[in-house]
C-alpha positions in Angstrom: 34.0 -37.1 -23.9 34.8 -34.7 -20.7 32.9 -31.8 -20.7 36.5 -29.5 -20.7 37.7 -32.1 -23.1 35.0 -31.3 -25.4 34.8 -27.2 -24.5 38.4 -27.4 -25.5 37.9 -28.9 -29.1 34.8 -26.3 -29.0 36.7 -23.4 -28.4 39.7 -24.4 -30.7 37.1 -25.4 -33.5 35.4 -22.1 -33.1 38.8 -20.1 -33.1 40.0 -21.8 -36.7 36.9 -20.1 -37.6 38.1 -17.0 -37.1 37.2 -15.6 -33.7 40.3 -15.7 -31.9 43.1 -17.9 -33.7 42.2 -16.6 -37.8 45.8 -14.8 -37.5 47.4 -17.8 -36.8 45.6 -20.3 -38.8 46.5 -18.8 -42.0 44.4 -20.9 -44.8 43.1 -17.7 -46.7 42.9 -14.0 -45.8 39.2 -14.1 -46.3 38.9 -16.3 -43.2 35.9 -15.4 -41.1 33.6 -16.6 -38.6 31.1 -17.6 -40.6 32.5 -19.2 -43.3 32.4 -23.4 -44.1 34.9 -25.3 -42.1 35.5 -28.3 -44.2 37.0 -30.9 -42.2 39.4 -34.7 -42.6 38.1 -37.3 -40.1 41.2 -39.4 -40.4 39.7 -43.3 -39.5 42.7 -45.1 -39.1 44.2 -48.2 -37.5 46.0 -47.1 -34.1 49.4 -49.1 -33.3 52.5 -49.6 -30.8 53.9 -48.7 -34.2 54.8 -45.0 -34.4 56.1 -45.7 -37.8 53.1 -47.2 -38.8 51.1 -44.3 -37.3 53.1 -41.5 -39.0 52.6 -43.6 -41.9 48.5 -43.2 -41.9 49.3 -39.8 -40.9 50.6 -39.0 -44.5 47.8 -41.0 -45.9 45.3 -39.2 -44.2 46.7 -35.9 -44.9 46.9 -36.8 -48.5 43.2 -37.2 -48.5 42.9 -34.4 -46.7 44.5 -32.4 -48.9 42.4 -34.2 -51.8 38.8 -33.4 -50.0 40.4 -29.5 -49.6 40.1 -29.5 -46.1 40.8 -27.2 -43.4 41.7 -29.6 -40.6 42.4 -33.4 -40.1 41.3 -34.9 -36.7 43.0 -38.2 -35.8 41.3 -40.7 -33.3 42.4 -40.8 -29.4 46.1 -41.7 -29.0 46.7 -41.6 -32.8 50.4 -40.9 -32.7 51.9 -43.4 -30.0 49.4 -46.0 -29.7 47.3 -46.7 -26.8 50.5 -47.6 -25.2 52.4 -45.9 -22.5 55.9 -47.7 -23.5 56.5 -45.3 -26.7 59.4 -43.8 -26.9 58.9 -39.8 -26.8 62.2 -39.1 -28.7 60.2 -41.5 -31.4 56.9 -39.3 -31.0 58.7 -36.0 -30.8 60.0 -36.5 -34.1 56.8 -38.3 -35.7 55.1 -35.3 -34.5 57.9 -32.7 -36.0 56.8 -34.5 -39.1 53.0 -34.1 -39.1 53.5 -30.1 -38.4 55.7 -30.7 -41.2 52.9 -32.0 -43.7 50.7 -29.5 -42.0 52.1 -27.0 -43.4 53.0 -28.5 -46.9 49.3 -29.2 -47.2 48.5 -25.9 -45.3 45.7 -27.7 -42.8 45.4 -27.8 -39.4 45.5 -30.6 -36.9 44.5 -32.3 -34.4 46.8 -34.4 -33.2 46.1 -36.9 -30.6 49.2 -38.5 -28.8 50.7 -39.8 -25.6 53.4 -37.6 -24.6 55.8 -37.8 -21.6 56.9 -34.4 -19.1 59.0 -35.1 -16.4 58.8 -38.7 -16.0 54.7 -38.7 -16.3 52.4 -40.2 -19.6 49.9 -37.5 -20.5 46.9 -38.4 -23.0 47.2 -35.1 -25.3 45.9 -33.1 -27.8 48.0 -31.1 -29.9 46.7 -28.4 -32.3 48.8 -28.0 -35.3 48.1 -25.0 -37.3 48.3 -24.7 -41.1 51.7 -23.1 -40.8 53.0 -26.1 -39.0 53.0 -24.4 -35.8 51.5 -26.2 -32.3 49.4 -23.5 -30.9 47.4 -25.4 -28.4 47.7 -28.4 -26.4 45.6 -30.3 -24.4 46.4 -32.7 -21.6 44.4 -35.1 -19.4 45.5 -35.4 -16.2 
């Protein structure tokens, strides 16, 4: 992993935790620093099939949900498949529907997709809070 690939993930990490995103994470009022991060690693087949995908989305929110996590992290290109011929109207709304079960579950995410701005394919991170809200996203590029 890049090293501002990996400060990145750090740095949003450390903010769930409370020192700079608590506000917006919203799990429990109590949320502070120091207190136990329990999080999802969702291990799941990646697709061409965003269907398929948003499918093991809800199953690995579901278990998520079950292990009373604060955040589900999906594996590289989770959403649209190693593939650059998704359709982003197809991702957009896939991805509409994981803030979605975000914030029904109330856990955040890390979202991993391939996502398309002004005619270029970008290898992204997205940060769902547990409100359902995007509040950070990375791009390689």
């Amino acid at each position: 992993m890049k090293s501002a690939r990996r400060e990145f993930i750090c740095r949003t990490v450390r903010g769930a935790a409370g020192l700079t995103l608590a506000p917006m994470m919203g799990r429990d009022s109590a949320f502070a620093a120091d207190s136990v991060q329990r999080i999802t690693l969702a291990q799941v087949p990646v697709t061409k099939d965003v269907t398929k995908n948003l499918s093991h989305a809800h199953e690995a929110l579901a278990q998520a949900e079950r292990d009373r996590a604060h955040w589900v992290f999906f594996p590289e290109m989770f959403l649209s498949g190693y593939y650059g011929g998704f359709r982003q109207e197809e991702v957009a709304r896939a991805f509409e529907e994981i803030c979605a079960l975000c914030r029904k579950a109330r856990i955040s995410g890390l979202i991993s997709t391939g996502w398309k701005e002004q005619g270029k394919t970008f290898d992204q991170i997205r940060v769902v809070n547990s409100q359902g809200e995007c509040v950070a996203v990375y791009a390689k590029r």
